[in-house]
C-alpha positions in Angstrom: -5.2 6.1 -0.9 -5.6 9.9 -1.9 -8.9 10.1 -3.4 -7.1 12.5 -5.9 -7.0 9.8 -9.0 -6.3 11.6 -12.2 -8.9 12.9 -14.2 -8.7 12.8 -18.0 -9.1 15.6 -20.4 -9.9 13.6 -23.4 -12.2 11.3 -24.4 -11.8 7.2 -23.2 -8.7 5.8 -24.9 -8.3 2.0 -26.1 -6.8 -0.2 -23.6 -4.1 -0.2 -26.2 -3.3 3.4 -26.1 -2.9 3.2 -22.2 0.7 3.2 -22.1 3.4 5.9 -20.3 4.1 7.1 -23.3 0.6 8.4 -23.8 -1.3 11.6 -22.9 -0.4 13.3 -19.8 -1.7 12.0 -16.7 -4.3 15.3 -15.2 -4.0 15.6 -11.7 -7.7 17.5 -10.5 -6.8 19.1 -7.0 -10.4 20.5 -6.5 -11.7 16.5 -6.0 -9.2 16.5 -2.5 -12.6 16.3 -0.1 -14.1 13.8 -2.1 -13.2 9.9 -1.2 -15.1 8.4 -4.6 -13.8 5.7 -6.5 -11.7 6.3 -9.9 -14.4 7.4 -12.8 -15.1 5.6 -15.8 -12.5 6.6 -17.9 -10.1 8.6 -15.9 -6.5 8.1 -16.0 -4.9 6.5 -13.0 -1.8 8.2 -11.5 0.1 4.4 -11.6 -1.0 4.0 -15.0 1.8 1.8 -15.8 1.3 -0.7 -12.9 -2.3 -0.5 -14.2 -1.0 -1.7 -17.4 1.8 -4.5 -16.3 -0.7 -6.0 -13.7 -3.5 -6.6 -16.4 -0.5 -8.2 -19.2 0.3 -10.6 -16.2 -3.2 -11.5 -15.3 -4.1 -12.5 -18.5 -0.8 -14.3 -19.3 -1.3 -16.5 -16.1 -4.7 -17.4 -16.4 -4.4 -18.9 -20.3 -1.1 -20.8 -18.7 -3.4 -21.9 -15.8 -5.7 -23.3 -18.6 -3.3 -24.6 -20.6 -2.2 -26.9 -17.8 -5.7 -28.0 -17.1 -6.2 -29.1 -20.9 -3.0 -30.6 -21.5 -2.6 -32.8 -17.7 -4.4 -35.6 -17.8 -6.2 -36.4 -14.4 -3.6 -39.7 -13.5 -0.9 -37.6 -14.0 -1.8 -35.0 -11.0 -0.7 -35.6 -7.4 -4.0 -34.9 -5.7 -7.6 -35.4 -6.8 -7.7 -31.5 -7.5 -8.2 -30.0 -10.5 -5.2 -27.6 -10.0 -2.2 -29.2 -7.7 -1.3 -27.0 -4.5 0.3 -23.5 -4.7 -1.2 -22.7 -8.3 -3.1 -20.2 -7.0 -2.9 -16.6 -8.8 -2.1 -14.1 -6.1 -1.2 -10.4 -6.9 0.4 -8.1 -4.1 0.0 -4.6 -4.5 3.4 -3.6 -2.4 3.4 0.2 -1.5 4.2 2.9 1.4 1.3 3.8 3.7 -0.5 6.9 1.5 1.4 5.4 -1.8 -2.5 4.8 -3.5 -3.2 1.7 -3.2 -6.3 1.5 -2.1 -7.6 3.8 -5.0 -5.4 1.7 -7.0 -7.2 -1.4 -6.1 -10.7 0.0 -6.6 -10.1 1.2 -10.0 -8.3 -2.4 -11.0 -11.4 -4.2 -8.8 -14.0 -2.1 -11.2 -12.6 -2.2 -14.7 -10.5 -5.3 -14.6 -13.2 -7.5 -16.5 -13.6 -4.5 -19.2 -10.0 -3.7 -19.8 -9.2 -7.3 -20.3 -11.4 -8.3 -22.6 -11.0 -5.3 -24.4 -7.7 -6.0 -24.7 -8.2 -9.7 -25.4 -10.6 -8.6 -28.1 -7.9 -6.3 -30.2 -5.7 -9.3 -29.9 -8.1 -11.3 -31.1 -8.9 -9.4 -34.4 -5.4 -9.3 -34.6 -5.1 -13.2 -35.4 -3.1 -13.4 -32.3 -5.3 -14.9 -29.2 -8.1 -17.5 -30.1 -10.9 -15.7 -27.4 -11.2 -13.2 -24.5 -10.4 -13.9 -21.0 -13.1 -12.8 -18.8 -12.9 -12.1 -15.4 -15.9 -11.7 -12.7 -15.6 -9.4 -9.5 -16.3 -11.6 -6.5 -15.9 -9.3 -3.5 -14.2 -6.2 -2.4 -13.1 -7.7 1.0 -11.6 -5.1 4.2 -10.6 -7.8 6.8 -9.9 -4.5 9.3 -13.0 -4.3 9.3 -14.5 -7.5 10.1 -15.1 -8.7 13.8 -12.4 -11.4 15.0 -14.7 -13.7 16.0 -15.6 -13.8 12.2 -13.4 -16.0 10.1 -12.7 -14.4 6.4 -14.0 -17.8 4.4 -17.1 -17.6 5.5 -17.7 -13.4 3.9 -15.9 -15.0 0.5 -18.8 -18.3 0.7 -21.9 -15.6 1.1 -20.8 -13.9 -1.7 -19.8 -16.5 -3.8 -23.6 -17.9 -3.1 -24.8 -14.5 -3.2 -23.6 -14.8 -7.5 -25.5 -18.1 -7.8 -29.1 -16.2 -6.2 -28.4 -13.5 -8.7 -27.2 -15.4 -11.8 -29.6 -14.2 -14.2 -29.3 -17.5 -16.7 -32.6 -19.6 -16.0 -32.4 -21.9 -18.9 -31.9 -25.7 -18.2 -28.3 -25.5 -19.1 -28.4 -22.7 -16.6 -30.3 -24.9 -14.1 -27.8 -27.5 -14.2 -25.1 -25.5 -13.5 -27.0 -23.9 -10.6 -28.1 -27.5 -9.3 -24.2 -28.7 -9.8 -23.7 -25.2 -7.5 -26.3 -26.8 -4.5 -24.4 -29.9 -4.7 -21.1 -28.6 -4.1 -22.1 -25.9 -1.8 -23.8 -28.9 0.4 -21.2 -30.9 0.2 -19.1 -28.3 1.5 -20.7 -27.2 4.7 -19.9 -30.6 6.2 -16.0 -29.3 6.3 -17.0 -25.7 7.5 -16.3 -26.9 11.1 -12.6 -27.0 11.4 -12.3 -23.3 10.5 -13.3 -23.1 14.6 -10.4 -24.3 15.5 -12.0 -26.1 18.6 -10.9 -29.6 19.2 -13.2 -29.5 22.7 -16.0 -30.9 20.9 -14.4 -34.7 20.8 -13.2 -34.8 24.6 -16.6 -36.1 26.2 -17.3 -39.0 23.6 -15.8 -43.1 24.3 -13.1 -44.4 22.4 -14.7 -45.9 19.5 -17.1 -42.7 18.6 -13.7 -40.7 19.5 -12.2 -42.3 16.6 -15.3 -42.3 14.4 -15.5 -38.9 14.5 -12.2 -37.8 14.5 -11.6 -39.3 10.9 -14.4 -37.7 9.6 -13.5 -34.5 10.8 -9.8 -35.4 9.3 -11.5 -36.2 5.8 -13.4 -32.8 6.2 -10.1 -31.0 6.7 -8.4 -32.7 3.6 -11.6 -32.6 1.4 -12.5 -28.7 2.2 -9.7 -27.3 -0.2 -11.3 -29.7 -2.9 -14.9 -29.0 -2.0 -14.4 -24.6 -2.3 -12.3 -25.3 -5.7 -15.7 -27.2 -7.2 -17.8 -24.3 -5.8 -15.7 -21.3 -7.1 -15.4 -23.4 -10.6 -19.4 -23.9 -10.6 -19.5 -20.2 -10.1 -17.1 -19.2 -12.7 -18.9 -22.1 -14.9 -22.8 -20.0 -14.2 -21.3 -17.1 -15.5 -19.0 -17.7 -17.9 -15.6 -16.7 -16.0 -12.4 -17.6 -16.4 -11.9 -16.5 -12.7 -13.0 -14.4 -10.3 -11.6 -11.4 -8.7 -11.0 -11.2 -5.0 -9.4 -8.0 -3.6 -8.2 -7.7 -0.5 -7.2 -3.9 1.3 -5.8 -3.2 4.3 -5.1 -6.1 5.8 -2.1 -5.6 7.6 -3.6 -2.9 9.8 -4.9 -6.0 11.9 -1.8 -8.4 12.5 -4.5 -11.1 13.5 -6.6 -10.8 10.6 -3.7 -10.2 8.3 -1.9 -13.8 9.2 -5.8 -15.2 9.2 -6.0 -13.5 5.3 -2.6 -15.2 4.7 -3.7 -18.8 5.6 -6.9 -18.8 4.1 -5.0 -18.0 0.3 -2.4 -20.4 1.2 -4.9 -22.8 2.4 -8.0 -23.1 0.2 -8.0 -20.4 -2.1 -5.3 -21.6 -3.8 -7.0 -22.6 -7.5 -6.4 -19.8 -10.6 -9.9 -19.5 -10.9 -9.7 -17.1 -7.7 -7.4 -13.8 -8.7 -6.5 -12.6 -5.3 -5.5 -9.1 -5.1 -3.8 -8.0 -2.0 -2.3 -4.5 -0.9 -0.2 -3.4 2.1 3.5 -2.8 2.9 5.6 -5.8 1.9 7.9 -4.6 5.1 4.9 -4.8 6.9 3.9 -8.3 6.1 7.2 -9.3 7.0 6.7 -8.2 10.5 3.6 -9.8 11.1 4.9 -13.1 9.8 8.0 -13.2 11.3 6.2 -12.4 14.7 3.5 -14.9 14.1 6.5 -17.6 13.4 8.4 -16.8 16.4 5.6 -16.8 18.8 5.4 -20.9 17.2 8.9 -21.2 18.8 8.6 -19.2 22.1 7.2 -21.8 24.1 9.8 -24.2 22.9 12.8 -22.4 23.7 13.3 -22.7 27.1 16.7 -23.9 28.1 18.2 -23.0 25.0 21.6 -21.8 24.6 22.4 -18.9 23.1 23.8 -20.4 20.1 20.4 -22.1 19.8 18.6 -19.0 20.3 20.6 -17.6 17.5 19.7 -20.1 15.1 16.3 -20.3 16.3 16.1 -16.5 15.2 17.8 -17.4 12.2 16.0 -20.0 11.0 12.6 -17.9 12.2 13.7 -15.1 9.4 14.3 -17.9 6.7 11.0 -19.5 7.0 9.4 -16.1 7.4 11.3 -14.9 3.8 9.9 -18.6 2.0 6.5 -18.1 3.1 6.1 -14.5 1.7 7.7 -16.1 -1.3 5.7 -18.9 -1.8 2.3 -16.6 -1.2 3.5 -13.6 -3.1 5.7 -14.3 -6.1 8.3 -12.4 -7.3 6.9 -12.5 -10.6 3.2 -11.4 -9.2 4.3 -8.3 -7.0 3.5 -5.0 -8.2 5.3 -1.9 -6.7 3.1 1.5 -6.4 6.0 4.5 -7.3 6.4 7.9 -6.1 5.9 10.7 -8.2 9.4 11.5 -8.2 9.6 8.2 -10.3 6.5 8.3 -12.3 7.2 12.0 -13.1 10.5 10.8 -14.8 8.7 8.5 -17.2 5.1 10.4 -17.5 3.9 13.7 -17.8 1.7 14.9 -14.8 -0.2 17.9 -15.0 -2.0 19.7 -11.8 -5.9 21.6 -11.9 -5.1 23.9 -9.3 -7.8 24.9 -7.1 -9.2 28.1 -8.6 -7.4 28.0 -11.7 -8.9 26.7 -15.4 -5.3 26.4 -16.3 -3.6 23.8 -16.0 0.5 23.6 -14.8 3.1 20.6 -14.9 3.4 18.8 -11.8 6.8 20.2 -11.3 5.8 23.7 -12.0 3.3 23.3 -9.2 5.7 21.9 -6.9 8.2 24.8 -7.8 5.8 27.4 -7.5 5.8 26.6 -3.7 10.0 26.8 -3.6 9.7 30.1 -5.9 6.8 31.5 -3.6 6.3 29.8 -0.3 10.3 29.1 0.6 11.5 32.3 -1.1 14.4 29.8 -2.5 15.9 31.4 -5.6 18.9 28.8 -6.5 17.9 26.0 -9.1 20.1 23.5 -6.8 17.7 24.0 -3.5 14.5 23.9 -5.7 15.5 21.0 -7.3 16.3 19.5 -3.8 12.9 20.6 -2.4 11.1 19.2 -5.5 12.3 16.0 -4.8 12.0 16.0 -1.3 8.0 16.6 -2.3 8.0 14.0 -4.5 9.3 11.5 -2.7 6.5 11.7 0.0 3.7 9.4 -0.4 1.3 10.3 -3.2 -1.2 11.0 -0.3 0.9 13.6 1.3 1.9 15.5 -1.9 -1.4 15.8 -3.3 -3.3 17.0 0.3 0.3 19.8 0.4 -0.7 20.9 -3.7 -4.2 21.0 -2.5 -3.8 22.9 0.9 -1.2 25.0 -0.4 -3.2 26.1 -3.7 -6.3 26.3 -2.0 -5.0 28.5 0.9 -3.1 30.7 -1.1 -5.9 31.2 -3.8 -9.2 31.0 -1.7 -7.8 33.1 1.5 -5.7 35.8 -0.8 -3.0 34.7 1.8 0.3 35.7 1.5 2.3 32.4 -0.4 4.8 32.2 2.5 2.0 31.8 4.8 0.1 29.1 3.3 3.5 27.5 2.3 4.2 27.2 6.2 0.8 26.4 6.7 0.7 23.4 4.4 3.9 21.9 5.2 3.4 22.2 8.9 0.2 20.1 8.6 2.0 18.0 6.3 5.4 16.9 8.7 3.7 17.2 12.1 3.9 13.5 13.2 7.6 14.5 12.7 8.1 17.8 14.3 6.0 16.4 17.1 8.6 13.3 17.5 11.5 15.9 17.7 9.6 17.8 20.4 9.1 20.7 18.0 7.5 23.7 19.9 4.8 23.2 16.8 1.8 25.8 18.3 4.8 28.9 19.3 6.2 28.4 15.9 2.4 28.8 14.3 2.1 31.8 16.6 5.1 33.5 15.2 7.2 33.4 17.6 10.8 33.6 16.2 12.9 32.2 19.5 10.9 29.0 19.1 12.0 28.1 15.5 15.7 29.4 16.2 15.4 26.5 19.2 13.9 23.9 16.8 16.7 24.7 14.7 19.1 24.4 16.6 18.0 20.7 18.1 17.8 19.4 15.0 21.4 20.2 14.2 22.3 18.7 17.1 20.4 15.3 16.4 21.5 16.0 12.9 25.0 16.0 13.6 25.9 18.7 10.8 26.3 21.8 12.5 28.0 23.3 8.9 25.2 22.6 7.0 21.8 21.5 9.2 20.9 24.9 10.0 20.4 25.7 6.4 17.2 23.6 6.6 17.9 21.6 3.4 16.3 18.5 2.8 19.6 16.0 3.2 19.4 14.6 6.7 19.6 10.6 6.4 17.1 10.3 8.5 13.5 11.2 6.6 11.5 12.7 10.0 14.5 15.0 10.2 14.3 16.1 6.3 10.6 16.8 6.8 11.0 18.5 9.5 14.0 21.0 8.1 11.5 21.6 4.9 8.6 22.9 7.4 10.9 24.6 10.2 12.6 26.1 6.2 8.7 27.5 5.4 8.2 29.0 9.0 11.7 30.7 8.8 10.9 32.3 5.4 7.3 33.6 6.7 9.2 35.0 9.7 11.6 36.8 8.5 9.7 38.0 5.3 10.2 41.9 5.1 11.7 41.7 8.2 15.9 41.9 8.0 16.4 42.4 11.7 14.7 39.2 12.3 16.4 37.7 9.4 19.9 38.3 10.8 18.6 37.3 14.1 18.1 34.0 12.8 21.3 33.7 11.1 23.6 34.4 13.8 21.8 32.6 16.8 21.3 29.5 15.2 24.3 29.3 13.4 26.6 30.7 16.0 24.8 28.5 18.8 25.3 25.2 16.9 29.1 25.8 15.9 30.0 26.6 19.8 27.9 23.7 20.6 29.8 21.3 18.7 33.1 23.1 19.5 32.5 22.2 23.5 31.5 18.7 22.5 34.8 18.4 20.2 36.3 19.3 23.5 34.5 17.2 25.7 35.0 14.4 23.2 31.2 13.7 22.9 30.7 14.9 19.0 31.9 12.1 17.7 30.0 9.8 20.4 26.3 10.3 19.2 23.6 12.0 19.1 22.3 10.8 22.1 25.3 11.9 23.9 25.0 15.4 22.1 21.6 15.6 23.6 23.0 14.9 27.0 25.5 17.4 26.7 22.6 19.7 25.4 20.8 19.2 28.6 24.0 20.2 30.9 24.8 23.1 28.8 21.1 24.7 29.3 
């Protein structure tokens, strides 16, 4: 995420004052260059997420132990402690830029605090018997581990990286670390199927064929087992109820993210293991879908097509069950836009160069009032939610850019309006071949021409060349609200130019449509607009 993460203008608050009816939420622009983690004590920008995550955490973990007191051991269906799928695994769902990797930091750092904190109130409140305590295990970035590298075996240093550093050394504390060797032995025996090789069996005779093949069978059946009496020896060193595994970025790999998947699914499926996972549920989906079809590819030749449809069919059912199964409903937390939040919270911005402080949507209006030159409340109200509705990455670095421009340079607003919002929607004027470096340059003919082909892919010619922010399609609204900052910087002081503008794009894009009506192409596309575009020039 942003490393803009709210800092707080008043002293640390009581996990029990953390709610979105609190203090508002201070938003420090001048920390934009800066990619440190969340401060002790600051407020986070999804404060509220913050706050349901940690109520469901604790909630499933005394249910967890609840279970584990009241079942006795010939009433479970496995010789596990916990029975399969009772693993506690929280998905952080959000947008690329949406925060949550800053979100997952601060939650990965102050989880264990904020819990028991809030276990503790409750407890002097006659309503909870004890604290639950949870330990940090690993901050785990499976981008960035090589592929040759499977993710168990990062989670197993560090879990015995925790027993080396356990600091109790009396001979309770020995047992438990003896108890640790034991497992952690008994454990590496089953480490071998994680290679996936089966060529290791081919050159040995019949009876050693079978010998070993049901021990490495048992291996594969025990390992599950063997890891759950590890991570519990672990948690039993330190005093944990569970430990805290998070997990960022995984679906920017699609073979590490279905290798993440498996292993939670797999073996880390015991609630003494708090796996926090971020990424783009509609990413995910992808990734599992295309890892389940791949399953079927070599099996569907000679298929029909009816078969292929079901095939396809079936292929998104199992592909919505698995993300089910491995995130929850229940366990899925969903990062907001500002647009959102600012409807429930009060945000306030630190401009750069400024000791004051501004609301968040004074900040954002400021850049209508002064950057766009847009005087009616309707079309800075559309604007300010267009802004808003970005990713929380992409509206802090345009507050930041924009302030910091305008303040530090003495530019003119309009200029560092442009400036800001061009930087901001160039992966989408460069997919609608905007002329992006003419249009810096000032030239005037270039933007008239953007203009005008958006209108045309728009399909609006009454209303696209206005530049408002009401395309369907979002690449198109972002670039209307830069091509809208360019226009005002171009005509600013300028009414020749201004009228220039207004007539040629306008004018252009009602005859154009007029000869499509004709043609009987406008209501045919935009693809065959753009054809027609093409024969016209």
């Amino acid at each position: 995420q942003c490393s803009f993460e709210a800092s707080i203008s008043s002293p640390d608050l009581p996990t029990s004052a953390m709610s979105e009816t609190s203090s508002a939420i201070v938003i420090d622009l001048n920390g934009s260059n800066h990619s440190q983690p969340v401060a002790e004590g600051s407020q986070l920008i999804q404060r509220g997420a913050y706050g349901n995550l940690r109520s469901k955490l604790n909630e499933d973990i005394e249910q967890a132990q609840y279970f584990t007191k009241t079942t006795r051991k010939d009433e479970r269906v496995d010789d596990d402690e916990y029975p399969l799928g009772s693993g506690l695994t929280y998905f952080i769902d959000g947008t690329r830029g949406a925060g949550k990797s800053t979100f997952l930091r601060y939650v990965y750092q102050h989880m264990n605090r904020q819990v028991k904190g809030e276990r503790q109130d409750q407890h002097n409140d006659g309503t909870s018997d004890r604290a639950v305590n949870v330990l940090p295990l690993m901050y785990l970035d499976p981008s960035r581990i090589e592929s040759s590298e499977h993710v168990l075996l990062h989670i197993l240093k560090r879990l015995r990286q925790l027993y080396k550093n356990c600091p109790d050394r009396s001979a309770v504390g020995e047992r438990k670390r003896e108890d640790f060797r034991k497992y952690f032995q008994d454990l590496a025996g089953g480490l071998h199927v994680l290679s996936g090789s089966k060529s290791g069996l081919d050159d040995l005779d019949a009876e050693l064929f079978l010998d070993h093949g049901l021990e490495r069978a048992a291996d594969s059946q025990q390992l599950r087992g063997k890891l759950h009496s590890v991570i519990g020896s672990v948690c039993k060193m330190y005093g944990a109820d569970a430990l805290v595994l998070a997990i960022d970025d995984a679906d920017t790999k699609a073979e590490q993210a279905m290798e993440v998947l498996e292993c939670l699914r797999k073996y880390l499926d015991t609630p003494q293991i708090v796996a926090l996972v971020t990424g783009d549920l509609e990413m995910y989906s992808l990734l599992v879908q295309n890892h389940f079809q791949k399953d079927f590819a070599s099996e569907d030749k000679g298929l029909n097509a009816d078969r292929r449809k079901q095939q396809d069919r079936m292929v998104e059912h199992l592909e919505d069950q698995y993300l089910l199964k491995l995130f929850p409903i229940q366990r899925r937390v969903q990062l907001k836009t500002l647009h959102t939040l600012s409807d429930r919270q009060e945000y306030s911005v630190i401009t750069a160069g400024e000791d004051s402080k501004r609301t968040l949507h004074d900040a954002v209006d400021h850049i209508a009032t002064n950057g766009l030159r847009l005087r009616s409340k309707a079309d800075k109200t559309l604007f300010r939610e267009h802004v808003l509705k970005l990713p929380v990455r992409s509206v802090l670095q345009l507050l930041s850019t924009y302030y910091k421009l305008s303040e530090r340079d003495t530019r003119k607003s309009t200029d560092a309006a442009s400036e800001a919002l061009r930087a901001t929607a160039l992966s989408s004027l460069y997919r609608h071949d905007v002329d992006v470096e003419s249009i810096a340059e000032g030239d005037l003919h270039a933007a008239i021409e953007a203009s005008f082909n958006l209108s045309v892919r728009d399909g609006e010619p009454d209303t696209a060349v206005y530049l408002r922010p009401q395309a369907r399609d979002a690449s198109l609204r972002s670039a209307y609200v830069s091509l809208a900052a360019d226009v005002a910087r171009l005509c600013e002081h300028n009414p020749a130019r201004a009228i220039t503008y207004m007539l040629v794009t306008a004018g252009s894009s009602n005859i154009f449509h007029l000869v499509a009506k004709k043609s009987g192409t406008a209501s045919a596309g935009a693809e065959n607009a753009l054809e027609l575009q093409k024969k016209i020039k």
